[in-house]
C-alpha positions, -999 to 999 in steps of 0.1 A, spaced: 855 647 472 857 666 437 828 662 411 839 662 380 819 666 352 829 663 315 812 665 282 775 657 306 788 624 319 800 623 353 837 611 358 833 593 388 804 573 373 818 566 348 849 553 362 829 529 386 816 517 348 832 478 344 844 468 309 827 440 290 849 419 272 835 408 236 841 377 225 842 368 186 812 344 190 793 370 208 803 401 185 790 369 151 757 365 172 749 405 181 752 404 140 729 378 135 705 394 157 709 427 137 705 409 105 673 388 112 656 418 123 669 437 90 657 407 72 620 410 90 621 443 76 634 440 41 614 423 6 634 388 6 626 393 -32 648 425 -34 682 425 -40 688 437 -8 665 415 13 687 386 -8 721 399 2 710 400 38 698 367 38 730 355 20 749 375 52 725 356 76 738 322 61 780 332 62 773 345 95 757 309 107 782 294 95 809 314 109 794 309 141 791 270 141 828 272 131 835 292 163 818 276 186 
């Protein structure tokens, strides 16, 4: 058997790797995840903490018309 190794990541490895398959609900919620913690972060009274929180909202809804 032949060990390949390209760019540090072992071929055969990486072939035994399974692909996930993303659905649109789950790709809305890893967003949501990534914007609550952004929010956590950010001054709601800045403009940016308020355009986040305005993303948070679209996003809920976007999921609850998924789902």
């Amino acid at each position: 058997m032949e060990l390949l190794e390209i760019h540090g990541f072992n071929t055969n490895a990486a072939d035994a790797i399974e692909t996930r398959q993303y659905t649109a609900k789950d790709y809305l919620k890893n967003q949501h995840i990534f914007l609550k913690r952004l929010a956590d972060l950010l001054d709601c009274d800045s403009k940016a903490g308020a355009m986040v929180d305005m993303q948070i909202a679209n996003l809920e809804m976007a999921i609850e018309e998924v789902s």
